[in-house]
C-alpha positions in Angstrom: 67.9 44.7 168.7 71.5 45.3 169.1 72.6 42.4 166.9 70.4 44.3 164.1 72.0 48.0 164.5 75.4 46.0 164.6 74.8 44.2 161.5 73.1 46.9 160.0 76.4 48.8 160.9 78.5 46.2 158.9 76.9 46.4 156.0 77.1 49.8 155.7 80.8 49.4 156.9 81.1 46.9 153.8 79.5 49.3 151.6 81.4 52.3 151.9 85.1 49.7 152.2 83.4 48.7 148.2 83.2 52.6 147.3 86.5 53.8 148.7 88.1 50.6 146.7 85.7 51.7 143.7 86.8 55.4 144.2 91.0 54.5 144.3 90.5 52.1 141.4 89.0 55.6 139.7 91.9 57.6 140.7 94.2 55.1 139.6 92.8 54.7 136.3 93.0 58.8 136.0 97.0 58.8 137.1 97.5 55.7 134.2 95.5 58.3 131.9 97.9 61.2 133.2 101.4 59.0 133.0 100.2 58.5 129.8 99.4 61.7 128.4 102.6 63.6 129.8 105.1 60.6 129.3 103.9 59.3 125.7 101.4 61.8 123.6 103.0 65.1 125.1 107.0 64.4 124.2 105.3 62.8 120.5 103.4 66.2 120.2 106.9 68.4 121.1 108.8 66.6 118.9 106.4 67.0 115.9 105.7 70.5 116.7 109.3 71.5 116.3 109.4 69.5 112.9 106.3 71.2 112.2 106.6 73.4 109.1 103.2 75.5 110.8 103.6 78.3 113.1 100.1 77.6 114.6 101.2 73.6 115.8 104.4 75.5 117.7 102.5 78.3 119.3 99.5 75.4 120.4 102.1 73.2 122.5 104.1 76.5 123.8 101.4 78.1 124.9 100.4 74.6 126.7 96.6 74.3 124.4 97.6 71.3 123.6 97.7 69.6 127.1 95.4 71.2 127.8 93.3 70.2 125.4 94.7 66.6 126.8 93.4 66.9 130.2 89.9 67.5 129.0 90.5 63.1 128.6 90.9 62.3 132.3 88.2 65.0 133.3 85.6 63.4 131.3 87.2 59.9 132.8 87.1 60.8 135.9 82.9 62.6 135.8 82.0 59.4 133.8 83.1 57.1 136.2 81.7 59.1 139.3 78.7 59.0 137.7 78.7 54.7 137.1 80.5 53.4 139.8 80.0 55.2 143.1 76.5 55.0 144.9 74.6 58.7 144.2 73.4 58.3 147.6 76.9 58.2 149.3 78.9 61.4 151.1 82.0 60.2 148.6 79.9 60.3 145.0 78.9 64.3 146.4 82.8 64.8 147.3 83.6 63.3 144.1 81.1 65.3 141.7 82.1 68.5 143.6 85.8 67.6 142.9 84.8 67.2 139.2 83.3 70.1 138.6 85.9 72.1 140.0 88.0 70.4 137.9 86.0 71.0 134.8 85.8 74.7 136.0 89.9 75.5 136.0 90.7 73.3 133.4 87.9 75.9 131.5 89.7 78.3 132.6 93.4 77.5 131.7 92.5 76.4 128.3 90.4 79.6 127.7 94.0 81.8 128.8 95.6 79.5 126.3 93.8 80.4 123.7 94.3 83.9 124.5 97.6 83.4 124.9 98.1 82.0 121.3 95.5 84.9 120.1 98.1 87.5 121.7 100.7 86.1 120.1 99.8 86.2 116.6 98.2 89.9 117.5 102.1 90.2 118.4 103.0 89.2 115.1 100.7 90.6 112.5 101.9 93.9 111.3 98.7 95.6 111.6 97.8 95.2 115.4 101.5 94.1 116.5 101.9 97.6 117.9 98.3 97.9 118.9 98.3 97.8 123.3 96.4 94.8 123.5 97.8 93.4 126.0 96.1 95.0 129.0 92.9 94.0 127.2 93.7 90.3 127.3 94.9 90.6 130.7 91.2 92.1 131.5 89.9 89.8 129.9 91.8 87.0 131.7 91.0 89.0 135.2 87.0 88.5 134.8 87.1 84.7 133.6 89.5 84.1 137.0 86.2 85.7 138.7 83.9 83.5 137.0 85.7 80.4 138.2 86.2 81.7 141.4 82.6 82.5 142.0 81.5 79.1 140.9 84.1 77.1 143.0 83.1 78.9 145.7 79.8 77.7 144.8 80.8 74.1 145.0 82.7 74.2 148.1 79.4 76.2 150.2 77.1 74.2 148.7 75.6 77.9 147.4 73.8 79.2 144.1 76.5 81.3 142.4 73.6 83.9 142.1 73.9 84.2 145.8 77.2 84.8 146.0 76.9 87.4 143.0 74.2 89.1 145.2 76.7 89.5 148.5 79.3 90.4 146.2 77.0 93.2 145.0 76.9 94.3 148.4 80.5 94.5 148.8 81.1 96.5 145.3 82.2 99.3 146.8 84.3 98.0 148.8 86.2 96.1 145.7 85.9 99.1 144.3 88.3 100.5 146.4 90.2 97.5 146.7 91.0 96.9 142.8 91.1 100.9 142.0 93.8 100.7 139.9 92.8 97.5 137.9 89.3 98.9 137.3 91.2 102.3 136.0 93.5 100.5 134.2 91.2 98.4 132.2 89.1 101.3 131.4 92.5 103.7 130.4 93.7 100.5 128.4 90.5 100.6 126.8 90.6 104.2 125.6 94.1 104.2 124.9 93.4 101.2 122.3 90.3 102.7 120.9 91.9 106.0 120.7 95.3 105.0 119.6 96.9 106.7 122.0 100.2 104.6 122.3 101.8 101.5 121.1 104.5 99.2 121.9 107.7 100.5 120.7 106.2 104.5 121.0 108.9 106.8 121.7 107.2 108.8 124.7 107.9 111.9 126.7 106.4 112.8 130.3 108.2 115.1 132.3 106.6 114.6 135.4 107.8 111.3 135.8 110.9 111.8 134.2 110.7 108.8 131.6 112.0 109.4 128.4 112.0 106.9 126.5 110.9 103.8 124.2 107.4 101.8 125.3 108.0 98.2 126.2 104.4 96.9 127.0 101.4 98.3 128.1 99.3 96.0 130.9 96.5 96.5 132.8 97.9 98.7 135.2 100.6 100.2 134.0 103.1 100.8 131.2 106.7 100.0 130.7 109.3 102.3 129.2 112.5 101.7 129.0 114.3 105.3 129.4 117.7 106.2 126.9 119.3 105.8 130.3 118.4 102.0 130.7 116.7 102.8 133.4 112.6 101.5 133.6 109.8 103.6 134.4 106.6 102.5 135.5 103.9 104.7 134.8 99.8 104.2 135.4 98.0 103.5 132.8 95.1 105.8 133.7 97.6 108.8 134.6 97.9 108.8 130.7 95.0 109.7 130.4 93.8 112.3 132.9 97.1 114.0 131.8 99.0 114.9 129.2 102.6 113.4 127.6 104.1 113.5 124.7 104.4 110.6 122.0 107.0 110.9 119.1 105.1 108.6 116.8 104.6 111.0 113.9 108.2 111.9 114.0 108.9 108.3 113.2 106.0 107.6 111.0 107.0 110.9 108.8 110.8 109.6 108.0 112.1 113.0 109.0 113.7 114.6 111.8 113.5 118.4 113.0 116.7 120.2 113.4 116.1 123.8 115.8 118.7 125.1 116.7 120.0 128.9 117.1 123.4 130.4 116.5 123.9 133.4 119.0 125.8 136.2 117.3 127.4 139.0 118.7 125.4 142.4 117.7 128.4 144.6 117.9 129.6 142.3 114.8 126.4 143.1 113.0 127.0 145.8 110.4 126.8 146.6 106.6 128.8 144.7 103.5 131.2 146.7 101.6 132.2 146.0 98.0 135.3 144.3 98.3 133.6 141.8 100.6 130.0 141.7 98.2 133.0 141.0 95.5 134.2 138.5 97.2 131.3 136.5 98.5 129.8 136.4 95.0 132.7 133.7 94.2 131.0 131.1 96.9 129.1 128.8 94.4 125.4 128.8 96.1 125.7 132.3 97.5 125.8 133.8 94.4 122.6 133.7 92.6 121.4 135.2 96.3 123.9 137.9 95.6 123.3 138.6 91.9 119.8 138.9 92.3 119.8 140.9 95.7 122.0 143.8 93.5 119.8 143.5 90.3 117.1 144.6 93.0 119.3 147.1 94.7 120.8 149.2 92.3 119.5 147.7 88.8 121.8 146.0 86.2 122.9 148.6 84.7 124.5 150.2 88.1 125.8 146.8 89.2 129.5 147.8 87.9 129.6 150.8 89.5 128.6 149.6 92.5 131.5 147.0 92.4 133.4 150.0 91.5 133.6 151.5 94.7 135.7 149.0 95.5 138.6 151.3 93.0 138.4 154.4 95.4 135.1 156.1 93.7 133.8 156.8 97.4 131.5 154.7 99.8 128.1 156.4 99.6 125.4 156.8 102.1 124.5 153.7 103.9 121.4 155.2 105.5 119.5 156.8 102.0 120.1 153.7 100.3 119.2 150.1 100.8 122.4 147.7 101.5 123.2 144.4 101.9 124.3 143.3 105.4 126.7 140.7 106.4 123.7 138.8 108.7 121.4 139.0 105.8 123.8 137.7 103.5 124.7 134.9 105.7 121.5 133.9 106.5 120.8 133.3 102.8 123.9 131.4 103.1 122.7 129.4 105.3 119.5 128.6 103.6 121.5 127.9 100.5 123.4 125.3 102.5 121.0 123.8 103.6 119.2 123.3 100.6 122.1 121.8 99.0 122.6 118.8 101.9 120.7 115.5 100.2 120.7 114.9 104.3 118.2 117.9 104.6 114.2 116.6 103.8 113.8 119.3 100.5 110.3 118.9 101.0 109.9 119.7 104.5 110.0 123.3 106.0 113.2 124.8 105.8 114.5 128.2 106.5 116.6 129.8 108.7 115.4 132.9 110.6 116.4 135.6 113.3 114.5 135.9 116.7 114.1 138.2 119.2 117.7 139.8 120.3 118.4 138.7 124.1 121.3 140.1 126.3 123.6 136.4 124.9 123.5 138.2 122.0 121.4 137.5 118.4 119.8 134.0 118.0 120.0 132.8 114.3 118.0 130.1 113.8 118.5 126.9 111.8 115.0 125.3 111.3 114.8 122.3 108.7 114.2 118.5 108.8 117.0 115.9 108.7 115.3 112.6 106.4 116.4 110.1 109.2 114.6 109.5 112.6 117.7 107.5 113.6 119.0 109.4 117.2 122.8 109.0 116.0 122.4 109.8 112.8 120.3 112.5 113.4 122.9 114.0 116.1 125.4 113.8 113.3 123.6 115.5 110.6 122.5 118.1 113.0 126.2 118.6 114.5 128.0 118.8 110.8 125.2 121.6 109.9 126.2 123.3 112.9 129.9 123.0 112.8 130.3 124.1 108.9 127.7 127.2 109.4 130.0 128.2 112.8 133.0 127.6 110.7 131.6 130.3 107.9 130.6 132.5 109.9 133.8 134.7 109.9 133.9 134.8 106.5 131.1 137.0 107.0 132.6 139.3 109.5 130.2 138.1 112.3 131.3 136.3 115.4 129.2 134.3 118.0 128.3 136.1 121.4 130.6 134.6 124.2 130.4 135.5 127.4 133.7 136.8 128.9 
Protein backbone atom coordinates (compact mmCIF):
# COMPACT_ATOMS: atom_id res chain seq x y z
CA UNK A 1 0.00 0.00 0.00
CA UNK A 2 2.89 2.21 0.69
CA UNK A 3 4.66 1.37 -2.59
CA UNK A 4 1.26 2.69 -4.28
CA UNK A 5 1.00 6.23 -2.32
CA UNK A 6 4.83 6.45 -3.04
CA UNK A 7 4.47 5.90 -6.61
CA UNK A 8 1.44 7.67 -6.77
CA UNK A 9 3.51 10.55 -5.15
CA UNK A 10 6.07 10.36 -8.06
CA UNK A 11 3.97 10.74 -10.65
CA UNK A 12 2.47 13.57 -9.42
CA UNK A 13 6.08 14.77 -8.52
CA UNK A 14 6.82 14.20 -12.31
CA UNK A 15 3.82 16.00 -13.33
CA UNK A 16 4.06 19.16 -11.67
CA UNK A 17 8.53 19.01 -12.52
CA UNK A 18 6.63 18.84 -16.59
CA UNK A 19 4.39 22.07 -15.66
CA UNK A 20 6.92 24.20 -13.91
CA UNK A 21 9.38 23.39 -17.08
CA UNK A 22 6.14 24.04 -19.34
CA UNK A 23 5.46 27.28 -17.27
CA UNK A 24 9.45 28.72 -17.54
CA UNK A 25 9.60 27.74 -21.14
CA UNK A 26 6.15 30.27 -21.22
CA UNK A 27 7.91 32.87 -19.41
CA UNK A 28 10.80 32.62 -21.46
CA UNK A 29 9.15 32.84 -24.64
CA UNK A 30 7.21 36.15 -23.12
CA UNK A 31 10.84 37.87 -22.11
CA UNK A 32 12.11 36.86 -26.03
CA UNK A 33 8.65 38.65 -26.96
CA UNK A 34 9.63 41.64 -24.58
CA UNK A 35 13.56 41.88 -25.63
CA UNK A 36 12.06 42.06 -28.71
CA UNK A 37 9.60 44.58 -28.67
CA UNK A 38 11.72 47.19 -26.52
CA UNK A 39 15.14 46.42 -28.25
CA UNK A 40 14.01 46.17 -32.08
CA UNK A 41 10.18 47.52 -32.91
CA UNK A 42 10.23 50.34 -30.10
CA UNK A 43 13.78 52.27 -31.14
CA UNK A 44 12.35 51.47 -35.22
CA UNK A 45 8.98 53.20 -34.10
CA UNK A 46 11.08 56.36 -32.27
CA UNK A 47 13.08 56.82 -34.99
CA UNK A 48 10.23 56.98 -37.58
CA UNK A 49 8.13 58.98 -35.32
CA UNK A 50 10.57 61.85 -35.24
CA UNK A 51 10.85 61.62 -39.13
CA UNK A 52 7.31 61.50 -39.08
CA UNK A 53 5.76 64.56 -40.91
CA UNK A 54 2.27 63.70 -38.48
CA UNK A 55 1.78 65.16 -35.24
CA UNK A 56 -0.50 62.22 -34.18
CA UNK A 57 2.57 59.31 -34.82
CA UNK A 58 4.77 61.80 -32.30
CA UNK A 59 2.22 62.22 -29.63
CA UNK A 60 1.32 58.05 -29.92
CA UNK A 61 5.00 57.03 -28.99
CA UNK A 62 5.42 60.14 -26.34
CA UNK A 63 2.59 59.44 -24.66
CA UNK A 64 3.84 55.60 -24.64
CA UNK A 65 0.25 54.20 -26.80
CA UNK A 66 2.38 52.76 -28.81
CA UNK A 67 4.05 50.23 -26.39
CA UNK A 68 1.53 49.95 -25.15
CA UNK A 69 -0.38 48.94 -27.80
CA UNK A 70 2.91 46.47 -28.00
CA UNK A 71 2.38 44.68 -24.88
CA UNK A 72 -1.12 43.79 -25.68
CA UNK A 73 1.37 40.85 -27.95
CA UNK A 74 3.00 39.08 -24.95
CA UNK A 75 -0.40 39.38 -22.95
CA UNK A 76 -2.30 37.45 -25.45
CA UNK A 77 1.05 35.14 -25.56
CA UNK A 78 1.22 34.60 -22.39
CA UNK A 79 -3.18 33.77 -21.73
CA UNK A 80 -2.88 31.64 -24.99
CA UNK A 81 -0.30 29.60 -23.74
CA UNK A 82 -1.71 29.19 -20.12
CA UNK A 83 -4.58 28.08 -21.65
CA UNK A 84 -2.74 25.10 -24.07
CA UNK A 85 0.08 24.06 -22.19
CA UNK A 86 -0.45 23.91 -18.46
CA UNK A 87 -2.94 21.25 -16.86
CA UNK A 88 -6.52 23.27 -15.93
CA UNK A 89 -6.60 21.11 -13.07
CA UNK A 90 -3.15 22.25 -11.56
CA UNK A 91 -2.61 25.10 -8.51
CA UNK A 92 -0.03 26.76 -11.25
CA UNK A 93 -2.59 26.98 -14.47
CA UNK A 94 -5.05 29.08 -11.49
CA UNK A 95 -1.80 31.12 -10.46
CA UNK A 96 -1.11 31.62 -13.97
CA UNK A 97 -4.74 32.71 -15.30
CA UNK A 98 -4.97 35.01 -12.15
CA UNK A 99 -1.57 36.56 -13.15
CA UNK A 100 -3.06 37.00 -16.72
CA UNK A 101 -5.88 38.66 -15.97
CA UNK A 102 -4.31 41.06 -13.89
CA UNK A 103 -2.17 41.64 -16.50
CA UNK A 104 -4.87 42.23 -18.97
CA UNK A 105 -6.56 44.51 -16.31
CA UNK A 106 -3.43 47.21 -15.92
CA UNK A 107 -2.24 47.01 -19.27
CA UNK A 108 -6.33 48.18 -19.84
CA UNK A 109 -5.66 50.57 -17.84
CA UNK A 110 -2.34 52.26 -18.96
CA UNK A 111 -3.33 52.17 -22.48
CA UNK A 112 -6.81 53.71 -21.66
CA UNK A 113 -4.54 56.91 -19.65
CA UNK A 114 -2.62 56.92 -22.87
CA UNK A 115 -5.19 57.64 -24.87
CA UNK A 116 -6.26 60.24 -22.60
CA UNK A 117 -3.15 61.52 -22.41
CA UNK A 118 -2.93 62.04 -26.28
CA UNK A 119 -6.72 63.34 -26.10
CA UNK A 120 -5.41 66.08 -23.55
CA UNK A 121 -2.92 66.92 -25.55
CA UNK A 122 -4.49 67.93 -28.67
CA UNK A 123 -7.44 69.56 -26.32
CA UNK A 124 -4.05 71.48 -25.34
CA UNK A 125 -3.55 72.43 -28.67
CA UNK A 126 -6.80 73.24 -30.47
CA UNK A 127 -7.61 76.85 -30.10
CA UNK A 128 -11.09 76.36 -29.16
CA UNK A 129 -10.79 74.14 -25.92
CA UNK A 130 -6.89 74.82 -25.36
CA UNK A 131 -7.91 77.23 -22.51
CA UNK A 132 -10.91 75.10 -21.62
CA UNK A 133 -9.82 73.42 -17.65
CA UNK A 134 -10.00 70.03 -18.85
CA UNK A 135 -7.59 68.78 -17.11
CA UNK A 136 -9.15 68.03 -13.70
CA UNK A 137 -11.75 66.26 -15.79
CA UNK A 138 -9.29 63.76 -17.34
CA UNK A 139 -7.61 63.36 -14.10
CA UNK A 140 -11.35 62.33 -12.80
CA UNK A 141 -11.65 60.45 -15.21
CA UNK A 142 -8.32 58.67 -14.81
CA UNK A 143 -9.16 58.41 -10.83
CA UNK A 144 -12.42 56.05 -11.46
CA UNK A 145 -10.77 53.66 -14.19
CA UNK A 146 -7.73 53.22 -11.30
CA UNK A 147 -10.86 52.11 -9.11
CA UNK A 148 -12.16 49.76 -11.64
CA UNK A 149 -8.87 48.01 -11.89
CA UNK A 150 -8.39 48.06 -8.44
CA UNK A 151 -11.66 46.48 -7.55
CA UNK A 152 -11.19 43.79 -10.06
CA UNK A 153 -7.59 42.80 -8.99
CA UNK A 154 -8.68 42.65 -5.83
CA UNK A 155 -11.07 40.31 -7.13
CA UNK A 156 -8.47 38.08 -8.48
CA UNK A 157 -6.27 37.97 -5.69
CA UNK A 158 -9.51 36.99 -2.92
CA UNK A 159 -10.84 34.83 -5.17
CA UNK A 160 -14.16 37.30 -4.70
CA UNK A 161 -17.13 38.54 -7.20
CA UNK A 162 -16.21 42.18 -7.77
CA UNK A 163 -19.92 42.78 -6.92
CA UNK A 164 -19.06 41.76 -3.49
CA UNK A 165 -16.45 43.93 -3.06
CA UNK A 166 -18.65 46.80 -4.62
CA UNK A 167 -21.22 45.91 -1.94
CA UNK A 168 -18.61 46.32 1.27
CA UNK A 169 -17.31 49.25 -0.42
CA UNK A 170 -20.93 50.58 -0.25
CA UNK A 171 -20.75 50.16 3.25
CA UNK A 172 -17.72 51.96 3.74
CA UNK A 173 -18.97 55.14 1.45
CA UNK A 174 -19.02 57.36 4.05
CA UNK A 175 -16.21 56.73 5.31
CA UNK A 176 -14.41 57.41 1.69
CA UNK A 177 -16.31 60.07 1.68
CA UNK A 178 -14.57 61.58 4.29
CA UNK A 179 -11.36 60.21 3.27
CA UNK A 180 -11.34 61.64 -0.55
CA UNK A 181 -13.34 64.99 0.47
CA UNK A 182 -11.42 67.10 -1.43
CA UNK A 183 -11.19 64.84 -4.65
CA UNK A 184 -14.90 64.25 -4.63
CA UNK A 185 -15.27 68.42 -4.34
CA UNK A 186 -12.87 68.89 -6.74
CA UNK A 187 -14.18 66.76 -9.41
CA UNK A 188 -17.60 68.20 -8.96
CA UNK A 189 -16.07 72.23 -8.77
CA UNK A 190 -13.96 71.18 -11.92
CA UNK A 191 -17.10 70.16 -13.36
CA UNK A 192 -18.96 73.36 -12.84
CA UNK A 193 -16.15 75.50 -13.43
CA UNK A 194 -15.84 73.79 -17.13
CA UNK A 195 -19.59 73.82 -17.75
CA UNK A 196 -19.86 77.26 -16.48
CA UNK A 197 -16.69 78.72 -17.93
CA UNK A 198 -15.60 79.96 -15.03
CA UNK A 199 -11.78 79.94 -15.58
CA UNK A 200 -9.20 78.92 -17.99
CA UNK A 201 -5.63 78.29 -18.30
CA UNK A 202 -3.83 81.45 -18.72
CA UNK A 203 -6.90 83.57 -16.79
CA UNK A 204 -5.61 86.53 -15.11
CA UNK A 205 -7.36 86.01 -11.50
CA UNK A 206 -7.73 88.01 -8.37
CA UNK A 207 -8.67 86.53 -4.79
CA UNK A 208 -7.78 88.54 -2.00
CA UNK A 209 -8.25 86.10 0.63
CA UNK A 210 -5.51 84.12 -0.46
CA UNK A 211 -3.52 86.68 -1.60
CA UNK A 212 -2.79 85.31 -5.32
CA UNK A 213 -2.75 87.65 -7.85
CA UNK A 214 -1.90 86.47 -10.72
CA UNK A 215 -1.91 84.32 -14.13
CA UNK A 216 -3.63 80.59 -13.96
CA UNK A 217 -1.20 77.80 -14.72
CA UNK A 218 -3.49 74.62 -14.62
CA UNK A 219 -6.44 73.67 -13.09
CA UNK A 220 -6.46 69.84 -11.59
CA UNK A 221 -8.64 67.94 -9.65
CA UNK A 222 -8.04 69.45 -6.59
CA UNK A 223 -6.68 72.56 -6.93
CA UNK A 224 -5.51 75.33 -9.12
CA UNK A 225 -2.18 76.76 -9.93
CA UNK A 226 -1.39 80.52 -10.29
CA UNK A 227 1.57 81.89 -10.69
CA UNK A 228 1.40 85.34 -8.79
CA UNK A 229 3.35 88.75 -10.54
CA UNK A 230 5.63 88.10 -7.62
CA UNK A 231 6.74 84.55 -8.96
CA UNK A 232 5.58 83.23 -6.25
CA UNK A 233 2.74 80.05 -6.62
CA UNK A 234 -0.43 79.84 -5.03
CA UNK A 235 -2.38 76.86 -4.53
CA UNK A 236 -5.91 77.39 -4.27
CA UNK A 237 -8.98 74.64 -3.95
CA UNK A 238 -10.73 74.07 -6.61
CA UNK A 239 -14.15 73.92 -4.89
CA UNK A 240 -13.24 77.28 -2.69
CA UNK A 241 -13.85 78.86 -6.28
CA UNK A 242 -16.82 78.09 -6.18
CA UNK A 243 -18.50 78.52 -2.74
CA UNK A 244 -16.74 81.96 -2.97
CA UNK A 245 -16.21 84.64 -4.92
CA UNK A 246 -12.77 85.99 -7.02
CA UNK A 247 -12.24 87.92 -9.59
CA UNK A 248 -11.11 86.94 -13.25
CA UNK A 249 -9.76 89.58 -15.72
CA UNK A 250 -10.74 87.71 -18.78
CA UNK A 251 -12.95 90.32 -20.36
CA UNK A 252 -10.32 92.91 -19.78
CA UNK A 253 -8.16 90.80 -22.08
CA UNK A 254 -10.82 89.57 -24.42
CA UNK A 255 -12.03 93.42 -24.91
CA UNK A 256 -8.31 94.74 -26.18
CA UNK A 257 -8.71 97.69 -23.85
CA UNK A 258 -7.46 98.65 -20.56
CA UNK A 259 -9.13 101.00 -17.85
CA UNK A 260 -7.27 103.94 -16.75
CA UNK A 261 -8.96 105.42 -12.96
CA UNK A 262 -7.19 107.48 -11.63
CA UNK A 263 -7.79 110.97 -9.52
CA UNK A 264 -5.76 114.14 -9.37
CA UNK A 265 -6.31 115.71 -5.91
CA UNK A 266 -6.36 119.56 -6.16
CA UNK A 267 -6.03 122.00 -3.63
CA UNK A 268 -9.57 123.88 -3.14
CA UNK A 269 -8.11 127.02 -1.93
CA UNK A 270 -6.66 127.15 -5.74
CA UNK A 271 -10.14 126.75 -7.06
CA UNK A 272 -11.52 130.04 -8.25
CA UNK A 273 -12.95 131.98 -11.33
CA UNK A 274 -10.98 132.74 -14.85
CA UNK A 275 -10.35 136.19 -15.72
CA UNK A 276 -9.97 137.54 -19.30
CA UNK A 277 -6.41 137.82 -19.69
CA UNK A 278 -6.14 134.06 -18.71
CA UNK A 279 -9.71 133.05 -20.96
CA UNK A 280 -7.46 135.08 -23.68
CA UNK A 281 -4.85 133.20 -23.18
CA UNK A 282 -5.99 129.66 -22.96
CA UNK A 283 -8.00 130.11 -26.11
CA UNK A 284 -4.47 129.82 -28.00
CA UNK A 285 -4.01 125.97 -26.75
CA UNK A 286 -5.05 124.16 -30.00
CA UNK A 287 -7.88 121.56 -28.45
CA UNK A 288 -8.98 123.87 -25.69
CA UNK A 289 -10.32 126.25 -27.87
CA UNK A 290 -13.38 125.13 -29.56
CA UNK A 291 -14.32 124.22 -25.58
CA UNK A 292 -13.61 127.88 -25.03
CA UNK A 293 -15.27 129.52 -28.09
CA UNK A 294 -18.36 127.67 -27.59
CA UNK A 295 -18.53 127.98 -23.65
CA UNK A 296 -18.50 132.16 -24.40
CA UNK A 297 -21.01 131.96 -27.43
CA UNK A 298 -23.16 130.29 -24.53
CA UNK A 299 -22.19 132.76 -21.87
CA UNK A 300 -22.48 136.07 -23.16
CA UNK A 301 -23.58 135.57 -26.95
CA UNK A 302 -21.37 136.37 -30.02
CA UNK A 303 -22.07 139.56 -30.26
CA UNK A 304 -20.68 140.41 -26.48
CA UNK A 305 -17.75 138.00 -26.98
CA UNK A 306 -15.32 141.28 -27.64
CA UNK A 307 -16.32 142.94 -24.87
CA UNK A 308 -15.97 140.35 -22.70
CA UNK A 309 -12.27 139.94 -23.88
CA UNK A 310 -12.31 143.66 -23.41
CA UNK A 311 -12.14 143.70 -19.88
CA UNK A 312 -8.93 142.60 -20.16
CA UNK A 313 -8.18 146.78 -21.42
CA UNK A 314 -9.36 148.20 -17.92
CA UNK A 315 -13.35 148.35 -18.78
CA UNK A 316 -13.92 146.83 -15.17
CA UNK A 317 -14.32 143.11 -13.94
CA UNK A 318 -18.09 142.65 -13.41
CA UNK A 319 -19.99 140.59 -10.96
CA UNK A 320 -18.89 137.20 -10.71
CA UNK A 321 -21.87 136.03 -8.67
CA UNK A 322 -24.98 137.56 -11.16
CA UNK A 323 -23.42 136.09 -13.99
CA UNK A 324 -22.39 132.74 -15.07
CA UNK A 325 -18.28 132.39 -15.52
CA UNK A 326 -15.95 130.09 -16.49
CA UNK A 327 -13.68 128.53 -13.87
CA UNK A 328 -10.24 127.49 -14.08
CA UNK A 329 -11.33 123.61 -12.79
CA UNK A 330 -13.98 123.64 -15.41
CA UNK A 331 -11.88 124.72 -17.96
CA UNK A 332 -9.25 122.23 -17.20
CA UNK A 333 -11.29 119.54 -16.99
CA UNK A 334 -12.46 120.00 -20.52
CA UNK A 335 -8.84 120.06 -21.07
CA UNK A 336 -8.42 117.14 -19.96
CA UNK A 337 -11.06 115.43 -21.85
CA UNK A 338 -9.74 117.15 -24.92
CA UNK A 339 -6.46 115.41 -24.22
CA UNK A 340 -7.49 112.60 -23.97
CA UNK A 341 -9.49 112.39 -26.88
CA UNK A 342 -6.63 113.33 -28.95
CA UNK A 343 -4.11 110.29 -27.59
CA UNK A 344 -4.55 107.37 -30.62
CA UNK A 345 -3.31 105.40 -27.16
CA UNK A 346 -6.82 106.30 -25.62
CA UNK A 347 -9.78 103.43 -26.88
CA UNK A 348 -12.14 106.56 -28.75
CA UNK A 349 -14.81 104.09 -28.51
CA UNK A 350 -14.71 103.27 -24.98
CA UNK A 351 -16.05 105.48 -22.07
CA UNK A 352 -14.13 108.39 -21.61
CA UNK A 353 -14.48 111.47 -19.46
CA UNK A 354 -13.00 112.95 -16.83
CA UNK A 355 -15.15 113.99 -13.77
CA UNK A 356 -14.93 115.58 -10.14
CA UNK A 357 -15.93 113.51 -7.01
CA UNK A 358 -16.87 114.10 -3.66
CA UNK A 359 -14.27 116.85 -2.04
CA UNK A 360 -12.35 114.96 0.98
CA UNK A 361 -10.09 116.69 3.58
CA UNK A 362 -6.67 115.71 0.73
CA UNK A 363 -8.21 118.08 -1.11
CA UNK A 364 -10.50 117.78 -4.62
CA UNK A 365 -10.23 114.42 -6.60
CA UNK A 366 -10.29 114.93 -10.41
CA UNK A 367 -10.84 112.00 -12.06
CA UNK A 368 -9.28 110.61 -15.27
CA UNK A 369 -11.59 107.76 -16.37
CA UNK A 370 -10.90 106.32 -20.07
CA UNK A 371 -9.56 103.05 -21.64
CA UNK A 372 -5.98 102.51 -22.81
CA UNK A 373 -6.28 100.03 -26.29
CA UNK A 374 -3.59 97.63 -24.83
CA UNK A 375 -4.01 94.98 -22.13
CA UNK A 376 -0.30 94.73 -22.02
CA UNK A 377 0.76 95.54 -17.97
CA UNK A 378 3.90 97.66 -19.19
CA UNK A 379 2.48 99.31 -21.71
CA UNK A 380 -0.50 100.00 -19.96
CA UNK A 381 1.58 101.50 -16.87
CA UNK A 382 3.20 103.76 -19.42
CA UNK A 383 0.24 105.11 -21.22
CA UNK A 384 -1.43 105.51 -17.89
CA UNK A 385 1.76 107.35 -16.28
CA UNK A 386 2.46 109.79 -19.54
CA UNK A 387 -1.50 110.80 -19.20
CA UNK A 388 -0.81 111.57 -15.69
CA UNK A 389 2.44 113.31 -15.86
CA UNK A 390 1.36 115.82 -18.96
CA UNK A 391 -2.17 116.55 -17.15
CA UNK A 392 0.01 117.30 -13.61
CA UNK A 393 2.40 119.25 -15.81
CA UNK A 394 -0.66 121.56 -17.14
CA UNK A 395 -2.12 122.01 -14.43
CA UNK A 396 -0.51 125.35 -13.37
CA UNK A 397 -1.25 126.73 -16.43
CA UNK A 398 -4.59 126.78 -15.05
CA UNK A 399 -3.85 128.40 -11.77
CA UNK A 400 -4.68 125.19 -9.84
CA UNK A 401 -2.15 123.16 -7.77
CA UNK A 402 -2.44 119.53 -6.31
CA UNK A 403 -3.25 119.21 -2.49
CA UNK A 404 -0.04 118.27 -0.60
CA UNK A 405 0.14 117.68 2.65
CA UNK A 406 2.56 119.85 4.67
Amino acid sequence: MNKVHDFATQVENLQMDSEFFHFGIVVLSIAIIFLAIYALVMPIMKRWSKKSPSALNKILVERHLASRLLQVIPATAFSAAVQNVLDPSTWLFEVSSRIANIWYTLLSFAIACSILDVIEHFNGINERTMKRPLHGIFQAIKVSLFCLAAIFIVSQLTDKSPVIIFSALGAMATVLMLIFKDSILGVVSGVQINLSDLLRKGDWIEIERHNADGTVMDITLTSVKVRNWDNTISVIPAYDLITNSFRNWRGMQDSGVRRIKRAMYIDQKTVRFLTPDEIASLSKIKILAPYLEAKIHEIVGEESKAGLLGIAQGSGCPDMLNARHLTNIGTFRAYCTAYLRSRKTVAQDMTLMTRLLEPTPLGLPLEVYAFANTTVWEDFEGIQADILDHLIAAMPEFGLELYQRQ
